[in-house]
C-alpha positions as CSV (number, residue, x, y, z in Angstrom):
1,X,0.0,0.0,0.0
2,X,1.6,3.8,-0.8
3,X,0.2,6.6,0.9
4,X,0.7,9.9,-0.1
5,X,-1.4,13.0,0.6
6,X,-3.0,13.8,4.6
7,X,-3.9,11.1,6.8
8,X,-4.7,11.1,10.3
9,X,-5.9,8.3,12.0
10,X,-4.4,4.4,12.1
11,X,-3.0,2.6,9.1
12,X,-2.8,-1.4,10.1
13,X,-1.5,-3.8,7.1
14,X,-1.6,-7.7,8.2
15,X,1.1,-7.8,5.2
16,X,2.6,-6.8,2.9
17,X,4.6,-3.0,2.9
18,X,3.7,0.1,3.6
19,X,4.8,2.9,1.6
20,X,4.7,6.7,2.9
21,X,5.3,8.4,-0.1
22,X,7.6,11.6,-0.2
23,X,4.8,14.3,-0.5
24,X,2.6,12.5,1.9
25,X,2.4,14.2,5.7
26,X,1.0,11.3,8.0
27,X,-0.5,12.4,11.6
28,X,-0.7,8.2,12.3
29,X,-0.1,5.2,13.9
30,X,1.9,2.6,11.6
31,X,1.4,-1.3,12.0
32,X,2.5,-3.7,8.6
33,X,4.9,-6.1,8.3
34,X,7.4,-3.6,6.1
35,X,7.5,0.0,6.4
36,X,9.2,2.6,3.9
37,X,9.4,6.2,5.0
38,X,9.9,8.6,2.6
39,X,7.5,11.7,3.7
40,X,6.6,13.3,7.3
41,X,5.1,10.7,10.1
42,X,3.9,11.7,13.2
43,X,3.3,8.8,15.1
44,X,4.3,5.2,16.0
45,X,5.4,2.6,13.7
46,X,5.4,-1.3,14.5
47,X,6.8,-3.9,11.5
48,X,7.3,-7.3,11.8
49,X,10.3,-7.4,9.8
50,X,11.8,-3.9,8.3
51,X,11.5,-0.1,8.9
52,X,13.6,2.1,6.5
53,X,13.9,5.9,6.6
54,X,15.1,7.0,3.4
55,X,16.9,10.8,2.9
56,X,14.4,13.9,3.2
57,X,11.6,12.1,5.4
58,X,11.0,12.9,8.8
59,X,9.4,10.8,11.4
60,X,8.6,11.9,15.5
61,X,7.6,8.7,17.4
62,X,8.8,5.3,18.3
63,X,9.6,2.4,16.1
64,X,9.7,-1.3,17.0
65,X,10.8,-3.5,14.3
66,X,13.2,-6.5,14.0
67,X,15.5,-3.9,11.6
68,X,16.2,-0.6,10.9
69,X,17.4,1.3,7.9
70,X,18.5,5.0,8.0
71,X,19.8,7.0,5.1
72,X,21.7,10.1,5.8
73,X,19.6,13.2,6.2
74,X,16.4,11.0,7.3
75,X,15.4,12.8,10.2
76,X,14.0,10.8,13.3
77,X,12.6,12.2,16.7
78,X,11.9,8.9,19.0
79,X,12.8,5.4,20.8
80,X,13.9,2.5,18.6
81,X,12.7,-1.0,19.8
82,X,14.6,-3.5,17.6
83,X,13.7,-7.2,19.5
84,X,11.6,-10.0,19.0
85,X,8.9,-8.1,20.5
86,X,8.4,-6.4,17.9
87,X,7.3,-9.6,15.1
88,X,4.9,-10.6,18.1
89,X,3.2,-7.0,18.7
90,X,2.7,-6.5,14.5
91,X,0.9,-10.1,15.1
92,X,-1.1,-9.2,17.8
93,X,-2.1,-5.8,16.6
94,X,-3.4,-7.7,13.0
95,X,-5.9,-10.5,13.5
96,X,-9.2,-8.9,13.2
97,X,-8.2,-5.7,11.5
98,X,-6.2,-7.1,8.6
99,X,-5.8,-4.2,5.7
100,X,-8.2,-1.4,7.6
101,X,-7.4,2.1,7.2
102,X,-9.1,3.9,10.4
């Protein structure tokens, strides 16, 4: 899924990756299994597997993931979980609301 555009609310992807596209500004919390930054986030991100903050974006919250990517000039604002925890709380937070934007 790419997002670009405004979006406030809660993006939850069972699978799959989540794209925040470079023009996007995102007032969210973030649960998928991948996650690409490329645009502004405000809010948490949870991923089962990858997060990756390319150069220009700009994210203020925590992530927990099970990696991390940051390219220079990515701009982050937050804690940084990187344990197993993290593949359980992406299952937990995606049985019943598998793909729902909120």
């Amino acid at each position: 899924m790419i997002v670009d555009g405004h979006l406030e609310g809660t993006i939850t992807l069972s699978e799959g990756r989540l794209t925040i596209g470079a023009t996007a500004n995102v007032a969210a919390d973030l649960t998928a299994k991948d996650v690409l930054i490329l645009g502004h986030v405000q809010g948490n991100i949870v991923a089962g597997g990858r997060v990756e903050l390319r150069a220009g974006c700009a994210v203020e919250g925590d992530i927990r993931a099970l990696r991390l990517s940051v390219e220079d000039n990515a701009v982050f604002r937050g804690k940084v979980d990187l344990t197993q925890s993290a593949a359980k709380a992406h299952e937990s937070a995606t049985p019943a609301a598998a793909g729902s934007l909120a």
